[in-house]
N, C-alpha and C positions, 0 to 999 in steps of 0.2 A: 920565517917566511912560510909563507900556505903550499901545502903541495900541489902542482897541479896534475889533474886527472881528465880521464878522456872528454867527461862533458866538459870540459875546459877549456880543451883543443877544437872538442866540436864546436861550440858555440864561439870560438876565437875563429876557426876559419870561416862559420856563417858572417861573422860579421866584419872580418878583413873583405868577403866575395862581396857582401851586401853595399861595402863602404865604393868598393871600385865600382860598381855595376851603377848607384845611386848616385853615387858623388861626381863620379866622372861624368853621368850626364849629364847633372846639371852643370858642370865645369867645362862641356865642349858644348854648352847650351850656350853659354855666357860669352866664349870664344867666337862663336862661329860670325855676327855682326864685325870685330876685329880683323878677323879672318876674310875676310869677304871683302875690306876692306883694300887687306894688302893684294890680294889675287881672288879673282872667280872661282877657281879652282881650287883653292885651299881649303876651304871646310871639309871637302870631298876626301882632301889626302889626310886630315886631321883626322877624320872620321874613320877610314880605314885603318889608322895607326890605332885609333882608342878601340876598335873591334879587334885587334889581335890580343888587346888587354883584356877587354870589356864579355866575352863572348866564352874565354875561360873562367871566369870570374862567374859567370851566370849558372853556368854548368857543376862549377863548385857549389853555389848557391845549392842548385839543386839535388844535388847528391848529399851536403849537410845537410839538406832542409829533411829528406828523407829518413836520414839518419835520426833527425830533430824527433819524427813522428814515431819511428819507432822505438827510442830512448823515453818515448812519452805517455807509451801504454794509452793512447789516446782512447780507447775505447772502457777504462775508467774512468777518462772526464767527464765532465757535468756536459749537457746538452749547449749551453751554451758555448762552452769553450770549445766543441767539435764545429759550432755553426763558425764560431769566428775562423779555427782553420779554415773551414771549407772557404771563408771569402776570402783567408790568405790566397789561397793555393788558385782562385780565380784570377786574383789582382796580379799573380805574377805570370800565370801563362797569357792574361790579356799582356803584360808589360816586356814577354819575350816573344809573345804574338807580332803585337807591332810592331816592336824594334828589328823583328826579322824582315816585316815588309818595309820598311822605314830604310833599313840597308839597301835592300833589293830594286826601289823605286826610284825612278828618273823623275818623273811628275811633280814638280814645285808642290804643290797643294797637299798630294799624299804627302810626300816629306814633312810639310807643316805639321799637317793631323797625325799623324801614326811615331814623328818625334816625339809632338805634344803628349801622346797617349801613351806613351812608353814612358815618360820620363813620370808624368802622373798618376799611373799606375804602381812604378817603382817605391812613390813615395809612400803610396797607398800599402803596398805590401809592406814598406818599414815601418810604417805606423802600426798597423796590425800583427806584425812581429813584435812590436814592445808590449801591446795588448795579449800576447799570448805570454809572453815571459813573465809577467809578474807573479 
């Protein structure tokens, strides 16, 4: 068996944080029509349940992500591989951007847009996370 070592653990908790913050969204995306279904109310309490998960998860994210950069000597990468960070590290504060007014909003409409933009951005920054690993 392979030993494992700290980039191990690093890159195992970025992608446990990554898998809750991304998957979960789209999995109380998928919910909430069901939800809505059985009571008005329940997407609201579902939602608060998945931000006691979802909100540590993020914060993990970003304190491995930090970790990530500086494990990565980033400033011997090529030009290009600093511009793709730089649009990682956009794509997730637009996707904890949102999701923070996204929690915070009463407004049907914000709720639509800044869910939308949160969960799109999410996916944006795991795509761009696999672009940075190879």
């Amino acid at each position: 068996m392979l030993s494992p070592s700290w980039e191990t653990v690093r890159l195992f908790l970025h992608i446990l944080a990554a898998t809750v913050w991304v998957g979960g969204q789209l999995t109380l995306a998928g919910l909430v029509p069901r939800l809505r279904a059985l009571a008005p109310d329940a997407p609201r309490a579902a939602a608060r349940g998945f931000n006691r998960i979802a909100w540590p998860a993020f914060g993990v994210l970003v304190a491995t992500g930090v970790w990530n950069v500086l494990a990565e000597h980033v400033s011997d990468k090529s030009t290009a591989y600093q511009v793709t960070l730089f649009v990682k590290l956009l794509v997730v504060a637009v996707s904890g951007g949102s999701a923070a007014i996204h929690s915070t909003t009463r407004s049907k409409p914000l709720l639509a847009l800044f869910g939308a933009l949160s969960g799109l951005s999410a996916l944006a920054a795991l795509f761009v996370g696999v672009l940075l690993a190879k």
